[in-house]
C-alpha positions in Angstrom: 22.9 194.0 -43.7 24.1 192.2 -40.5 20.7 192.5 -38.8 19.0 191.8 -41.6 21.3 188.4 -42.1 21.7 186.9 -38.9 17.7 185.9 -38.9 18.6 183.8 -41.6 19.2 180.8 -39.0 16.4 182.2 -37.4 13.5 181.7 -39.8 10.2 181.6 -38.3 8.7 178.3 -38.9 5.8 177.7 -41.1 3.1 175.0 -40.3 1.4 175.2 -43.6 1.3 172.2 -45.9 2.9 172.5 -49.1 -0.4 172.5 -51.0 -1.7 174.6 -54.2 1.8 176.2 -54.3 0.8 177.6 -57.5 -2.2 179.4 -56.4 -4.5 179.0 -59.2 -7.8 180.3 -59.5 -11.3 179.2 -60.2 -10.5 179.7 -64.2 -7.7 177.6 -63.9 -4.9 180.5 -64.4 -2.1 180.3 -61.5 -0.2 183.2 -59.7 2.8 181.5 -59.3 5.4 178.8 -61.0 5.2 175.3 -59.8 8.6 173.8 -61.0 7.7 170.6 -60.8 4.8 170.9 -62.6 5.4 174.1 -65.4 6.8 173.2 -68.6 10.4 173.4 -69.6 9.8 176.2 -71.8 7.8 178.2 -68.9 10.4 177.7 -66.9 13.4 178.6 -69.1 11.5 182.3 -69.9 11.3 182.6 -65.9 15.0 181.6 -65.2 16.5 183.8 -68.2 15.3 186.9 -66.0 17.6 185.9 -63.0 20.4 184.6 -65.3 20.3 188.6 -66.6 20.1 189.5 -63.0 23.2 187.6 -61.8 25.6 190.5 -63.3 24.3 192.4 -61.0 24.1 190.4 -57.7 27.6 189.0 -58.2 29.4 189.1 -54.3 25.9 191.5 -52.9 23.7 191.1 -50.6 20.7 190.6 -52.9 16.9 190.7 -52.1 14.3 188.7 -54.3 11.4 190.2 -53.6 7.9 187.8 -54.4 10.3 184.9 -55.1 7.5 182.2 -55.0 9.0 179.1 -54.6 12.5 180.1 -54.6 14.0 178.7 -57.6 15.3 182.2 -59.1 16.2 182.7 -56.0 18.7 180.1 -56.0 20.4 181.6 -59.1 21.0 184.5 -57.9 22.9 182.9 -54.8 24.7 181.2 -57.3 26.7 184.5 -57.4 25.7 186.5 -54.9 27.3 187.3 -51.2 23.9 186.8 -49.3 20.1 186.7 -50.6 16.6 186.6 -49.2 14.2 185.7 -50.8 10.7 187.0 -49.6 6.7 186.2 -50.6 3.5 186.9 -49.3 2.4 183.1 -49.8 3.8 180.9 -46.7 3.4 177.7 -48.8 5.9 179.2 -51.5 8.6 179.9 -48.6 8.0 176.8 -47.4 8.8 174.7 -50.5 11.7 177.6 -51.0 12.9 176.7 -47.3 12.9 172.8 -48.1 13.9 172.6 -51.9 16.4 175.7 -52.1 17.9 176.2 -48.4 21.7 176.6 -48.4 24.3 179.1 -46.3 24.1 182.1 -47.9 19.9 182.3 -48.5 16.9 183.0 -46.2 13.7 182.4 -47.1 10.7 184.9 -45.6 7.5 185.6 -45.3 6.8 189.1 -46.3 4.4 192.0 -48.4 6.1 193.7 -50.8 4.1 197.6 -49.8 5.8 197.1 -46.5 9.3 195.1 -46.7 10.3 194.1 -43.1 14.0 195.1 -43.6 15.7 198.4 -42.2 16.8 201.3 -44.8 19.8 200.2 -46.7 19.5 196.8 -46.3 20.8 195.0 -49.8 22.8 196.2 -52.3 20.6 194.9 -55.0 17.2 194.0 -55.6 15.4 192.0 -58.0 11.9 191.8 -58.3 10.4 189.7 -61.4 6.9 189.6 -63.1 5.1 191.6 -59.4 4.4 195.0 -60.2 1.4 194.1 -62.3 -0.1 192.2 -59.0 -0.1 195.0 -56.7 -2.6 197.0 -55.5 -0.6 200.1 -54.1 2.4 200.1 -56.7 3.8 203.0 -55.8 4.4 202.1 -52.4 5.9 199.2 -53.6 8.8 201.2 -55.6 8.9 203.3 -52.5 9.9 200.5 -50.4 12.4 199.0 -52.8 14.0 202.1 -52.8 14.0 202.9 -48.8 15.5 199.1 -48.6 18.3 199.7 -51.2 22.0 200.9 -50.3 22.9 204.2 -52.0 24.1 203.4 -55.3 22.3 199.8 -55.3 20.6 199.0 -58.7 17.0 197.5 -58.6 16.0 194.5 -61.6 12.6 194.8 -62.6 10.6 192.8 -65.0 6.9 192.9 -66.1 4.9 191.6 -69.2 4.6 194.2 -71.9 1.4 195.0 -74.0 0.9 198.0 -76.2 -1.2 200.2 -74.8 -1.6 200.0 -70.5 -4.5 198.4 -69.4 -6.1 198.7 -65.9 -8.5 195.7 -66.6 -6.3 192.9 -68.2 -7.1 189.2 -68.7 -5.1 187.9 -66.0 -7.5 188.3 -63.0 -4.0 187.8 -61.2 -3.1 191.4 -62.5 -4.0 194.9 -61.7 -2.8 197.0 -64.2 -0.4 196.0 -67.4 1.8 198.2 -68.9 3.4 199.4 -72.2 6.8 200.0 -72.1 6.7 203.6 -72.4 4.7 204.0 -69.3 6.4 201.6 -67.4 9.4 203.6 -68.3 8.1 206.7 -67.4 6.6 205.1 -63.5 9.7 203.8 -62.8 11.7 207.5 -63.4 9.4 208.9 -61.0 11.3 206.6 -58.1 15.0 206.1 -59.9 17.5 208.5 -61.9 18.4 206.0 -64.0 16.1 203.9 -65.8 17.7 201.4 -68.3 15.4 199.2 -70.4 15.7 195.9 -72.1 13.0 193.7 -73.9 13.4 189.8 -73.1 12.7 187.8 -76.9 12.4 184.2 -77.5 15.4 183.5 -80.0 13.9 182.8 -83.6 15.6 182.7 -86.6 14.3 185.0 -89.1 12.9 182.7 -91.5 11.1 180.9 -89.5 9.3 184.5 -88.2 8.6 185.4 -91.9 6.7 182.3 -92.5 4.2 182.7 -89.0 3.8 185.9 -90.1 2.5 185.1 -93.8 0.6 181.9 -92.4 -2.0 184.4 -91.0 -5.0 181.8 -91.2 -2.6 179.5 -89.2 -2.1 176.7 -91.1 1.0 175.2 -89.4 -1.5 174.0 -86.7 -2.1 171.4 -89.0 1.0 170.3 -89.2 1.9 167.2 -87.7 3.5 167.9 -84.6 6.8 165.6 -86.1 7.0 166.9 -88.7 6.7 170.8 -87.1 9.7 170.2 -84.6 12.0 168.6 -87.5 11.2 172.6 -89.3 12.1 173.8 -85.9 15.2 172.1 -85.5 16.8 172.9 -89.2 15.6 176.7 -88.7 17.9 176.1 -85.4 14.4 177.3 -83.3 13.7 175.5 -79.9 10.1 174.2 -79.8 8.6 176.3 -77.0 8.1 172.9 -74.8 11.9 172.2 -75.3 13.3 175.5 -74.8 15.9 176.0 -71.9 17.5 179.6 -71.0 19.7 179.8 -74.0 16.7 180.1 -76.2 15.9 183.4 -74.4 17.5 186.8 -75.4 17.7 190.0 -73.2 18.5 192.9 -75.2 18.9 196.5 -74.4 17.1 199.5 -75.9 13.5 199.1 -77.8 11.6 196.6 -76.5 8.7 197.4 -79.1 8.6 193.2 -79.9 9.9 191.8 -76.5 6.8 189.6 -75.2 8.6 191.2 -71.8 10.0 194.3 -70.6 13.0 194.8 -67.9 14.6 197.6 -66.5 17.3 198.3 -64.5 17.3 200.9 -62.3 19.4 203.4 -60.0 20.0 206.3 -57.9 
């Protein structure tokens, strides 16, 4: 890990403006997380992933790979030893490299098919909501393994849908998956494949009444009166959620809007 972490006073500078950071397309749908610009509840479903994600990074040397602009990152170095955090877009590291720097991160520019790090580099690596952008997947887990210390664990997250798709809405996205087969890639590459759903917490009356009001009627609601229901079913309006309104649970993730795994050997 030495080599690896003595560049990280040696980051190679980027003349780039920090412009479009979040990469959006002509349809107006981004590729990445703007933090000063997503909303609070966007933001607390991305940062629950690396909350999960610390237990395993705790004292490591810790690689985020397609960390965008770097604010998971920083969790994790919360915790961890030593991190890098690594994406394909220069104007992401550059924003990471300005907003998140501190002693124990780097900040790269890199492709995840072909991670410029020796074999064995990190002890863990965490990769959120990428796998469904790639073009050559399995190269991708190859690399993650090649880069990982024997016995290092890999965190992997990706949007679940119920049957996997090849031609999904996102134009961002290559391929979604169902848990099942996202399972089943991932055992190709590790021995040990554990997965968890990530849930919005809801309490369970308020999910019995959206899934009665099938004409959706609550939309009619006025929006005062809909958070004051929210707030005596103790449920966080999505615009006002933070990370403790997120759940990541182990075993079926049949209902989880997301699925993680994490992964071994």
């Amino acid at each position: 890990m030495g080599s690896v972490m003595q560049g990280m006073g040696m980051e190679t500078p980027l003349e780039t403006p920090i412009a479009d950071l979040e990469g959006k397309d002509a349809s107006g749908l981004v590729e990445r997380i703007d933090p000063e610009k997503a909303p609070r509840g966007v933001m607390a479903v991305h940062l629950a992933r690396y909350d999960f994600a610390k237990s395993f990074a705790e004292g490591k040397s810790v690689l985020d790979v397609a960390c965008g602009a770097g604010y998971g990152t920083a969790v994790i170095a919360d915790v961890a030893r030593r991190v890098v955090g690594m994406d394909r877009s220069g104007t992401a590291v550059r924003y990471a490299r300005t907003r998140y720097r501190r002693a124990n991160t780097a900040f790269l520019v890199g492709d995840a098919g072909g991670l410029p790090f020796p074999e064995a580099s990190f002890e863990s690596v965490v990769s959120f909501e990428t796998i469904e952008h790639l073009p050559d997947i399995p190269r991708y887990l190859e690399e993650i393994r090649r880069v990982l210390r024997p016995g290092g664990v890999f965190v992997v997250s990706t949007p679940r849908v119920r049957k996997t798709t090849t031609m999904p809405a996102n134009p961002h996205h290559t391929i979604e998956y169902s848990a099942q087969d996202f399972e089943a890639l991932l055992g190709q590459f590790f021995a040990r494949v554990d997965l968890y759903g990530q849930v919005r917490v809801q309490n369970g009356i308020l999910r019995w009444l959206q899934s009665v009001d099938v004409l959706g009627l609550r939309r009619f609601v006025p929006a005062g009166a809909r958070r004051g229901i929210q707030r005596s079913l103790q449920t966080a309006p999505f615009a006002e959620m933070d990370v403790s309104d997120q759940r990541i649970v182990p075993g079926d993730p049949s209902r989880a809007e997301y699925v993680l795994a994490v992964c071994a050997g």
